[in-house]
N, CA, C and O atoms as a Tripos MOL2 file, in Angstrom:
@<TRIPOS>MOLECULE
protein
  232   231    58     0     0
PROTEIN
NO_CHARGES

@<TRIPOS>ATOM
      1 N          -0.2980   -0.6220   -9.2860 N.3       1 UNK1
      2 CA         -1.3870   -1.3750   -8.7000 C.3       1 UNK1
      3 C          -2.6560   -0.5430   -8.8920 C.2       1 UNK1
      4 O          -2.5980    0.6590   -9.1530 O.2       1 UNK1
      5 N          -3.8280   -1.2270   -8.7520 N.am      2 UNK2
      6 CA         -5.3220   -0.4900   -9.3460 C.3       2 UNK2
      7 C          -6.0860   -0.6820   -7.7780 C.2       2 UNK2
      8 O          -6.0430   -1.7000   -7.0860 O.2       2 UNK2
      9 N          -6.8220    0.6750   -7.4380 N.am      3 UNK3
     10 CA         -7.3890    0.4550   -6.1380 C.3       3 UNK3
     11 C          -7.9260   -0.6570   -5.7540 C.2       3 UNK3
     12 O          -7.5940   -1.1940   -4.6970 O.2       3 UNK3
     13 N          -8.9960   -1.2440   -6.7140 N.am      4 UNK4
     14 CA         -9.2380   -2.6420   -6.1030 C.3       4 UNK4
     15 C          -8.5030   -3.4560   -5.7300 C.2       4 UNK4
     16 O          -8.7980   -4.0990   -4.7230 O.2       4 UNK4
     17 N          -7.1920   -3.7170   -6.4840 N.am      5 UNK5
     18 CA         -6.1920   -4.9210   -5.7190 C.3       5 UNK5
     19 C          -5.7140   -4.1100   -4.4030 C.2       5 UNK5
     20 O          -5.4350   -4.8170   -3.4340 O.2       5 UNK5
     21 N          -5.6170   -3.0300   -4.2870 N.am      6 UNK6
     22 CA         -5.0250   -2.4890   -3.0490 C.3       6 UNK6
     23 C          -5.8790   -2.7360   -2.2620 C.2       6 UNK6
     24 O          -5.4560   -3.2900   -1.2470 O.2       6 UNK6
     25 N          -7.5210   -2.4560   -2.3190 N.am      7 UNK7
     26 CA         -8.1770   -2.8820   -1.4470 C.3       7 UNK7
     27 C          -8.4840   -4.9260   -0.9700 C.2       7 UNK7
     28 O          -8.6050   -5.5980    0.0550 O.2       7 UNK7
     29 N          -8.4830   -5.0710   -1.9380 N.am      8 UNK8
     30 CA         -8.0680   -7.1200   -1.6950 C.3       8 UNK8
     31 C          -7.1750   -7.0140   -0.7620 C.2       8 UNK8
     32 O          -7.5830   -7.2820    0.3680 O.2       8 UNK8
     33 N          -5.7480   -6.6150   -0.8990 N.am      9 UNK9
     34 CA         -5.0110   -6.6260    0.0050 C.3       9 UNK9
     35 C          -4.8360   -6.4250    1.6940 C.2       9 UNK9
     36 O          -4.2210   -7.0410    2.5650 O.2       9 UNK9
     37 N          -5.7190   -5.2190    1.6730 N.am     10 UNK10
     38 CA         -5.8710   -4.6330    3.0190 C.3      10 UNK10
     39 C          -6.9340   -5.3130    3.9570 C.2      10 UNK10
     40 O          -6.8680   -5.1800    5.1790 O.2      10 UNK10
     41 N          -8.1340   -6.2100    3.1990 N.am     11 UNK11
     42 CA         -8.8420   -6.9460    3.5460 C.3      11 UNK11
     43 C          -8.3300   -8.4790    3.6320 C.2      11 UNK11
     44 O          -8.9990   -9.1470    4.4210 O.2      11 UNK11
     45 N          -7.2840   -9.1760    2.9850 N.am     12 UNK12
     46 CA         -6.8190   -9.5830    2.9870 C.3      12 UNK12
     47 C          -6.6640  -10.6430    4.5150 C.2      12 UNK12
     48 O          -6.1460   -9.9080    5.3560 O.2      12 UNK12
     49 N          -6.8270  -11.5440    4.9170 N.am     13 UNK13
     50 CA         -6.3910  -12.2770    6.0580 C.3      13 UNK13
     51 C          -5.0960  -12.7510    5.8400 C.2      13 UNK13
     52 O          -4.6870  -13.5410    6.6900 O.2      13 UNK13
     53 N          -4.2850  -12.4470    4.8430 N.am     14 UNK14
     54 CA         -2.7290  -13.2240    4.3580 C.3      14 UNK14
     55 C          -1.8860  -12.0420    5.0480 C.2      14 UNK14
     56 O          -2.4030  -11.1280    5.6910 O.2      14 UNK14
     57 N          -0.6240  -12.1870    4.8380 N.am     15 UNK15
     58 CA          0.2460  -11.0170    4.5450 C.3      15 UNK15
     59 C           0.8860  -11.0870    2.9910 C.2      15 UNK15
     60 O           1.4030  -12.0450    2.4170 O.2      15 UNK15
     61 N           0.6720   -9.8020    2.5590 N.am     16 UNK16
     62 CA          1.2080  -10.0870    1.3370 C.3      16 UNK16
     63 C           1.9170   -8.4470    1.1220 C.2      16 UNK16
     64 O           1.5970   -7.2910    1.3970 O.2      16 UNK16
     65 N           3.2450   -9.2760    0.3550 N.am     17 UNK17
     66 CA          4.5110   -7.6650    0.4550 C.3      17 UNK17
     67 C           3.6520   -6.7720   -0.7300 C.2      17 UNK17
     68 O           2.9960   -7.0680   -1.7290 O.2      17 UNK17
     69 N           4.0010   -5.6390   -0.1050 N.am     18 UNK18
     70 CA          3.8600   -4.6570   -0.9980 C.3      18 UNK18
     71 C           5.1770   -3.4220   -0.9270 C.2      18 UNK18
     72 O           5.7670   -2.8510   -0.0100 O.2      18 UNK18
     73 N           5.2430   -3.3920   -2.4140 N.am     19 UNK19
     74 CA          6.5900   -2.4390   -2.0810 C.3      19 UNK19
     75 C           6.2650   -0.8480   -2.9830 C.2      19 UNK19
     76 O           5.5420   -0.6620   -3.9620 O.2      19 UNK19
     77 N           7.1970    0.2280   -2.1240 N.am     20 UNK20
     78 CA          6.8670    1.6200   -2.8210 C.3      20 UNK20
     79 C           8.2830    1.6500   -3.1680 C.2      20 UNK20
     80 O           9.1300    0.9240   -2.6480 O.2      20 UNK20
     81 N           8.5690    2.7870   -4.3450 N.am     21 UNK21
     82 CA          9.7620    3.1880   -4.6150 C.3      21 UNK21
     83 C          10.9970    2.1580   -4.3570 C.2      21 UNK21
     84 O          12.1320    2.6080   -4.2000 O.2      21 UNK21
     85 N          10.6470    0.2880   -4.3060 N.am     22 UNK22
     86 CA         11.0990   -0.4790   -3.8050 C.3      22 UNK22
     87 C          11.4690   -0.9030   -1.8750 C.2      22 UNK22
     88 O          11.9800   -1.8370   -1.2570 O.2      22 UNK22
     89 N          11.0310    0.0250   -1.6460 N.am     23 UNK23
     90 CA         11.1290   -0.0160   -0.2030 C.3      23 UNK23
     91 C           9.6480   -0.9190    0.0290 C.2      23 UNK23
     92 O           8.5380   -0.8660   -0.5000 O.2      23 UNK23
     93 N          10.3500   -1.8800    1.2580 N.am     24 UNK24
     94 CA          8.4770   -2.9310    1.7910 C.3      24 UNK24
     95 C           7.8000   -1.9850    2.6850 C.2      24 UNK24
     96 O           8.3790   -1.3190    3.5440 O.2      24 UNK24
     97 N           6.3760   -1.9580    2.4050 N.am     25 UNK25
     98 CA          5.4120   -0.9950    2.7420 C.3      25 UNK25
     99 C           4.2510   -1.8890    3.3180 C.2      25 UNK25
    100 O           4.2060   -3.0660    2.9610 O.2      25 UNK25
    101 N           3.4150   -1.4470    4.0920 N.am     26 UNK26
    102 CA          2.1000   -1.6740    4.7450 C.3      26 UNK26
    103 C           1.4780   -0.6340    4.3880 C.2      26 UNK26
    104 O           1.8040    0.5430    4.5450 O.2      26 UNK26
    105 N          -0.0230   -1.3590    3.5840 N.am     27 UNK27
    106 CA         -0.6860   -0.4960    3.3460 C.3      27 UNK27
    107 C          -1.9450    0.0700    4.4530 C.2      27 UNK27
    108 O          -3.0350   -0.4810    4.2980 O.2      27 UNK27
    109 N          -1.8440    1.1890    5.6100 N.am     28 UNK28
    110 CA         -2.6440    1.1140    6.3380 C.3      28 UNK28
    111 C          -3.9760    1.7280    5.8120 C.2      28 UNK28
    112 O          -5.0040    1.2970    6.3350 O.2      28 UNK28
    113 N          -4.0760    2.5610    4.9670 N.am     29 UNK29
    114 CA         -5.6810    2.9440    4.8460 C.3      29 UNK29
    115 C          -5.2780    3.5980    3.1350 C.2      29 UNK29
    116 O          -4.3250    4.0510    2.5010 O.2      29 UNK29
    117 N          -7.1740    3.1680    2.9280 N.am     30 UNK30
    118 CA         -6.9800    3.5440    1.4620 C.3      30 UNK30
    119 C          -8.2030    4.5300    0.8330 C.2      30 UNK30
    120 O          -9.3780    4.1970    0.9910 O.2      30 UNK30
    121 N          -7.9020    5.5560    0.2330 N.am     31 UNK31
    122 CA         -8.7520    6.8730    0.0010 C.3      31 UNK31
    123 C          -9.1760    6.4690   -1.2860 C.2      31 UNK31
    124 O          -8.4600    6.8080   -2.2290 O.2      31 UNK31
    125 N         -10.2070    5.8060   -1.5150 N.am     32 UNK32
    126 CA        -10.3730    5.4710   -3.2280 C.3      32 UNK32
    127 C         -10.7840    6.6700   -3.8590 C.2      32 UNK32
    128 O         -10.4040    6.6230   -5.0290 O.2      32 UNK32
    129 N         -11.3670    7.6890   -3.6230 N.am     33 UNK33
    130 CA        -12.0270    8.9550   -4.3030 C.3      33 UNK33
    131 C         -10.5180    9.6060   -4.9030 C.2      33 UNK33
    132 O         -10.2750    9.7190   -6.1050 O.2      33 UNK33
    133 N          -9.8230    9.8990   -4.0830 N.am     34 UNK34
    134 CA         -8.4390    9.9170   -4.5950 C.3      34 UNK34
    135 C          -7.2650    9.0160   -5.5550 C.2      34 UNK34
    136 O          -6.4610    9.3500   -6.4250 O.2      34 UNK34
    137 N          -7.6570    7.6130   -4.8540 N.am     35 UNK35
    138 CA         -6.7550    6.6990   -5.6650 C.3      35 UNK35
    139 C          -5.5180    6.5740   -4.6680 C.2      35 UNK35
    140 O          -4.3830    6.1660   -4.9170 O.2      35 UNK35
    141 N          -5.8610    6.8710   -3.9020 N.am     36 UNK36
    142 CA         -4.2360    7.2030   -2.6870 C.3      36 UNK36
    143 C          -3.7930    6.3160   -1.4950 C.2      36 UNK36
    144 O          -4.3360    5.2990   -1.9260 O.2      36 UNK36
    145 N          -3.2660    5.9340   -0.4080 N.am     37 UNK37
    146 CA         -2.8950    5.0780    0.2830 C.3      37 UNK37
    147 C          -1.7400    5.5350    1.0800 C.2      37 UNK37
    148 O          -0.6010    5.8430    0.7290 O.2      37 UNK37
    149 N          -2.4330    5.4970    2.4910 N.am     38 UNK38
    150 CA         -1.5250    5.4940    3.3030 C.3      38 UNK38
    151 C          -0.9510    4.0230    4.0360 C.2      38 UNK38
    152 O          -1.5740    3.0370    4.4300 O.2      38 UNK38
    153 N           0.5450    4.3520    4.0300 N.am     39 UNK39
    154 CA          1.6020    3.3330    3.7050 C.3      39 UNK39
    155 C           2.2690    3.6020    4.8690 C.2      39 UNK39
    156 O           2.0500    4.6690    5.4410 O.2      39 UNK39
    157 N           3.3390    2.5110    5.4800 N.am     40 UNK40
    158 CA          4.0180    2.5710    6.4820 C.3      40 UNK40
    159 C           5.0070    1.6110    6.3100 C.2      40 UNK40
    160 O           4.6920    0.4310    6.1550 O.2      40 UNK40
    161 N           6.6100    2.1140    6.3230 N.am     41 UNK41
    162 CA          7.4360    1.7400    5.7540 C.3      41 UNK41
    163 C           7.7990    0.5920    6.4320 C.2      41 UNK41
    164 O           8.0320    0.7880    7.6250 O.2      41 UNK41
    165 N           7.9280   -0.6150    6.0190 N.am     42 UNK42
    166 CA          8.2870   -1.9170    7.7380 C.3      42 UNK42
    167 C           9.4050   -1.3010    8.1730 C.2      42 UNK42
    168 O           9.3410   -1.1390    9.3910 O.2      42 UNK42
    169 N          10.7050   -0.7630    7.5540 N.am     43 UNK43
    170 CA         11.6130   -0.9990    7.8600 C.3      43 UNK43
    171 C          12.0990    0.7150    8.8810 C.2      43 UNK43
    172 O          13.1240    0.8750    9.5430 O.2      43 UNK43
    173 N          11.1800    1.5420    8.7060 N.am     44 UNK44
    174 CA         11.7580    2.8320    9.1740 C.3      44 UNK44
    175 C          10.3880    3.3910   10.1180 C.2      44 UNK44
    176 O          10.4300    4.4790   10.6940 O.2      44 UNK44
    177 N           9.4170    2.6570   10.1690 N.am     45 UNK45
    178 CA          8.3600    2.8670   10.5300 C.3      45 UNK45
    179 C           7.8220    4.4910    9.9960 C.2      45 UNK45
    180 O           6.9450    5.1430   10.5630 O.2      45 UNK45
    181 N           8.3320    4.7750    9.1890 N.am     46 UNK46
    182 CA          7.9250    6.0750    8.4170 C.3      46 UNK46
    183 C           6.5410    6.2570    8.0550 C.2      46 UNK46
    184 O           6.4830    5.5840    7.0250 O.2      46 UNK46
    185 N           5.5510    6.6680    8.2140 N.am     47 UNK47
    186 CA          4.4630    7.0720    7.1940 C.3      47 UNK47
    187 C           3.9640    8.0840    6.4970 C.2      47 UNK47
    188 O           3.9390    9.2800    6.7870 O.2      47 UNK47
    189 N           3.4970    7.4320    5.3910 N.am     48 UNK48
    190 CA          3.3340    8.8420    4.0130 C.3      48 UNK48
    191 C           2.2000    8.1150    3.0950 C.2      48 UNK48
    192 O           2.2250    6.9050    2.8700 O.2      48 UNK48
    193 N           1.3860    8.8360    2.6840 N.am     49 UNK49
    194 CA          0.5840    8.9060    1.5020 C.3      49 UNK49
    195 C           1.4510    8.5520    0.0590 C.2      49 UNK49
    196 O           2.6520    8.7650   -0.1130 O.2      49 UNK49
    197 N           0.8040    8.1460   -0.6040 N.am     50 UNK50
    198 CA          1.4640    7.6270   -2.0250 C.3      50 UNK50
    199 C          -0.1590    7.3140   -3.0900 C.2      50 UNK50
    200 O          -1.2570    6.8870   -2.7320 O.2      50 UNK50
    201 N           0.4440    7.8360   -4.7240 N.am     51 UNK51
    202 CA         -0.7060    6.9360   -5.2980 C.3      51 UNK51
    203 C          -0.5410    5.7410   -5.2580 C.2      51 UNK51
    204 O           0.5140    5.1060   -5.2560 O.2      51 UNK51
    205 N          -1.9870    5.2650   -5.2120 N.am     52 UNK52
    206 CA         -1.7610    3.7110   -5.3940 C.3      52 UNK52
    207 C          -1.1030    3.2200   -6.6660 C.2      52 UNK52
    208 O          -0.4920    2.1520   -6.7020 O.2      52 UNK52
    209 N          -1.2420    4.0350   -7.7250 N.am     53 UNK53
    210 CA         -0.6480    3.2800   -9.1110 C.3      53 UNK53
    211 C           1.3660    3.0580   -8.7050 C.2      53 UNK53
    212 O           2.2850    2.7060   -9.4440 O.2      53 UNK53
    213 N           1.3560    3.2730   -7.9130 N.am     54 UNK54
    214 CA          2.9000    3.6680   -7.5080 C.3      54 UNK54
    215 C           3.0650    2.9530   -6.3470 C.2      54 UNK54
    216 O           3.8310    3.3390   -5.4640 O.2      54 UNK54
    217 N           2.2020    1.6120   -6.2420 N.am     55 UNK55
    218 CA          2.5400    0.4680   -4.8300 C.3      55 UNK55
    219 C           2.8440   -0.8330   -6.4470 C.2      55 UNK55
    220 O           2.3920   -0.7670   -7.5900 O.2      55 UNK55
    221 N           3.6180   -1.6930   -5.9060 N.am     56 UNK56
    222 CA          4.0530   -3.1600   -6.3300 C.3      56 UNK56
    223 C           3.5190   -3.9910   -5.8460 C.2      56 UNK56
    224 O           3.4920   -3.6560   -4.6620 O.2      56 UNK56
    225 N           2.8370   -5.2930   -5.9740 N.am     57 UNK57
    226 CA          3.0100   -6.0940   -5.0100 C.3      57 UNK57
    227 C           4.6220   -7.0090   -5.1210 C.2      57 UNK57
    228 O           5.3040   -6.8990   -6.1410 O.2      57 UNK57
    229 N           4.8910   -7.5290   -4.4200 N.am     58 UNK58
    230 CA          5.9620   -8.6520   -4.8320 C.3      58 UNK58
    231 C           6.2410  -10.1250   -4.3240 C.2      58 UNK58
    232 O           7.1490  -10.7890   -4.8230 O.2      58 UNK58
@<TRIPOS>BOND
     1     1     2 1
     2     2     3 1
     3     3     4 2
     4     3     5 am
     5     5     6 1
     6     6     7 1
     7     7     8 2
     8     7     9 am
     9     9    10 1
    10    10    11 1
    11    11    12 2
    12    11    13 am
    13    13    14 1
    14    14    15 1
    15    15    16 2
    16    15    17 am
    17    17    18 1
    18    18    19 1
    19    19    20 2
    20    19    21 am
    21    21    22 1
    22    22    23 1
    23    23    24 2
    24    23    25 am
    25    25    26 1
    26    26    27 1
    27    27    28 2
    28    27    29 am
    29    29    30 1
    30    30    31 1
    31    31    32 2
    32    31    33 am
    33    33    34 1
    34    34    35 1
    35    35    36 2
    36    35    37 am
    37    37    38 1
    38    38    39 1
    39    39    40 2
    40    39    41 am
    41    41    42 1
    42    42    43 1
    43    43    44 2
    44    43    45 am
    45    45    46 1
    46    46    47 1
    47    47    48 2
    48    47    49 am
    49    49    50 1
    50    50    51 1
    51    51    52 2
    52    51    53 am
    53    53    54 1
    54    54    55 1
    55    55    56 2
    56    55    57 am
    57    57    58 1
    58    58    59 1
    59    59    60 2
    60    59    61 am
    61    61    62 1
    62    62    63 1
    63    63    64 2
    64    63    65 am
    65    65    66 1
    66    66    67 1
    67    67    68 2
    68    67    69 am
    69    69    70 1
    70    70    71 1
    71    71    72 2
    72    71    73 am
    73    73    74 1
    74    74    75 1
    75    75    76 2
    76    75    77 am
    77    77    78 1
    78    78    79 1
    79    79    80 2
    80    79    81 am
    81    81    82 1
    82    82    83 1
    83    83    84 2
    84    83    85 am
    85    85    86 1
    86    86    87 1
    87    87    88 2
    88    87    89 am
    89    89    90 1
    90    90    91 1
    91    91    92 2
    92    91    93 am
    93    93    94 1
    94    94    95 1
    95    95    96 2
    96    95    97 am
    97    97    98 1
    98    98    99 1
    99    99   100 2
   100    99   101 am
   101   101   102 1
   102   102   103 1
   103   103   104 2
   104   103   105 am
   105   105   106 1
   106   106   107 1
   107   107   108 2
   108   107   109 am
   109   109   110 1
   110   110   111 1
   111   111   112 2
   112   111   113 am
   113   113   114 1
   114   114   115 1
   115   115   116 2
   116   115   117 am
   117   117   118 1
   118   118   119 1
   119   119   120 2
   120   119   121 am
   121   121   122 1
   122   122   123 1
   123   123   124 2
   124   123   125 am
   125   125   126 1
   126   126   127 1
   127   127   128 2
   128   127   129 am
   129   129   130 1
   130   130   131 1
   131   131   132 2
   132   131   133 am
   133   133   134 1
   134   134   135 1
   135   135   136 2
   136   135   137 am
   137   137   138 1
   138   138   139 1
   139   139   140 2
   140   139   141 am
   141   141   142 1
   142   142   143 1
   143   143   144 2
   144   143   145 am
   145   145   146 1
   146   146   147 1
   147   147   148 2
   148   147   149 am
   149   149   150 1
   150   150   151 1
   151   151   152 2
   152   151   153 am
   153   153   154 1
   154   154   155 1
   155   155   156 2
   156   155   157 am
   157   157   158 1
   158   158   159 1
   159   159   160 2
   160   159   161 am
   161   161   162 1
   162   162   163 1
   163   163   164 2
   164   163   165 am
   165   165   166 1
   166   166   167 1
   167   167   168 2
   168   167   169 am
   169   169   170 1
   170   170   171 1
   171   171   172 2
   172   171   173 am
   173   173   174 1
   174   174   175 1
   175   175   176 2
   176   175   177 am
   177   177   178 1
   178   178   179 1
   179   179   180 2
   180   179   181 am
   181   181   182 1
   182   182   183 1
   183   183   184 2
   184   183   185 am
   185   185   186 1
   186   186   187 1
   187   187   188 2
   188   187   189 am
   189   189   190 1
   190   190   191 1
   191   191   192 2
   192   191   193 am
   193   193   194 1
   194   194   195 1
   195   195   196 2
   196   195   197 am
   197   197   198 1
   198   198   199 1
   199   199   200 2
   200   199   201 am
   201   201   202 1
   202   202   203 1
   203   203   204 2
   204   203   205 am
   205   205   206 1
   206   206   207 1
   207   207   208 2
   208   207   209 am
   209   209   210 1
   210   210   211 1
   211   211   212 2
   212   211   213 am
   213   213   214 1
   214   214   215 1
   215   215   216 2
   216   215   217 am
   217   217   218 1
   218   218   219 1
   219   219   220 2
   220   219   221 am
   221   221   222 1
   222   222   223 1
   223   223   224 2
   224   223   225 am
   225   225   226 1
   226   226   227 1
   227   227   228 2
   228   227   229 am
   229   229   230 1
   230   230   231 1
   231   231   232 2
@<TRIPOS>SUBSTRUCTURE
     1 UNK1         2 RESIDUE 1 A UNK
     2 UNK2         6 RESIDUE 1 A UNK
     3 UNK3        10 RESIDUE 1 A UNK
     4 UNK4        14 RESIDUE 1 A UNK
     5 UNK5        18 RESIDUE 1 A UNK
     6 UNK6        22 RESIDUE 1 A UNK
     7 UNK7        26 RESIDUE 1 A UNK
     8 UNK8        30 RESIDUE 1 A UNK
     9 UNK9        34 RESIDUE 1 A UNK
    10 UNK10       38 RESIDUE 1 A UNK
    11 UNK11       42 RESIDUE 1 A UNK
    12 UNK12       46 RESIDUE 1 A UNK
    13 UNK13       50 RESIDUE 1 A UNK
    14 UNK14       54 RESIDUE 1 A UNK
    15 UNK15       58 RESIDUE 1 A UNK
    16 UNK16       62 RESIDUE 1 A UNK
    17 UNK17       66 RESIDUE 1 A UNK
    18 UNK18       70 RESIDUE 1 A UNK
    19 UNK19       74 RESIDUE 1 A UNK
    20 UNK20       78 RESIDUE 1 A UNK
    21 UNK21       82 RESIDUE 1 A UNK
    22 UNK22       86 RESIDUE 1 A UNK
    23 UNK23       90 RESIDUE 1 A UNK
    24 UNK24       94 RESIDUE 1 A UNK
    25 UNK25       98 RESIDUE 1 A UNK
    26 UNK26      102 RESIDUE 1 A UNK
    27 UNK27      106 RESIDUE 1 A UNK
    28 UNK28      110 RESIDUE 1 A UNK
    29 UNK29      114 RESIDUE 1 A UNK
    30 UNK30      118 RESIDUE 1 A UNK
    31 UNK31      122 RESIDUE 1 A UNK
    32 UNK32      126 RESIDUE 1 A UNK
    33 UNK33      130 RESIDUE 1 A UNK
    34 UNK34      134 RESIDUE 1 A UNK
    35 UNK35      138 RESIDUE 1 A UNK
    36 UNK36      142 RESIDUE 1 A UNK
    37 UNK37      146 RESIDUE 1 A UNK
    38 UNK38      150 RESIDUE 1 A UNK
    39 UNK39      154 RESIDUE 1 A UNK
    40 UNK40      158 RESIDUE 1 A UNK
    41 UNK41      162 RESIDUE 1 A UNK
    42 UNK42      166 RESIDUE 1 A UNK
    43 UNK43      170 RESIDUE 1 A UNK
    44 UNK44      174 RESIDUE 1 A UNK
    45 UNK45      178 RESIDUE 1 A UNK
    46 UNK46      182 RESIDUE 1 A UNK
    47 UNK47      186 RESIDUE 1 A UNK
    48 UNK48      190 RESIDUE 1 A UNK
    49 UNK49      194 RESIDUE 1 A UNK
    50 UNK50      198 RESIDUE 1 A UNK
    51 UNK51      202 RESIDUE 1 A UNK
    52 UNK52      206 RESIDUE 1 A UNK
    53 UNK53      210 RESIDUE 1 A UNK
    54 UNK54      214 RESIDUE 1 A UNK
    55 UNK55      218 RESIDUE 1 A UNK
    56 UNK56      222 RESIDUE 1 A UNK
    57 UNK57      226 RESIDUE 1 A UNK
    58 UNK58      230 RESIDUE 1 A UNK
C-alpha cells in the first residue's frame, strides 16, 4: 500500500479491512515522513509499527 491510500483510509468514514503479514489490522496513526503506521491487531489487540508498503487492503 502507498501512504496516500493509507491515509484515504484512516480518514475514511467506511470501515475498510486492512491486513499485515495477513493478520486484520487497524490502522491507528500514520507517520508519512517515515512511510510507517501504527496498526492494531483486531484480533489480539496487539500494537506495533509496520511500513506502510507492508499493509493490504482486502
Amino acid at each position: 500500500m502507498d501512504t496516500k491510500k493509507a491515509v484515504e483510509i484512516v480518514e475514511s468514514l467506511g470501515v475498510i479491512e486492512v491486513k499485515y503479514n495477513e493478520r486484520p489490522v487497524w490502522i491507528q496513526n500514520i507517520n508519512e515522513k517515515s512511510n510507517t503506521a501504527k496498526v492494531k491487531d483486531i484480533n489480539t489487540n496487539e500494537e506495533f509499527n509496520v511500513n506502510i508498503k507492508n499493509l493490504v487492503e482486502s
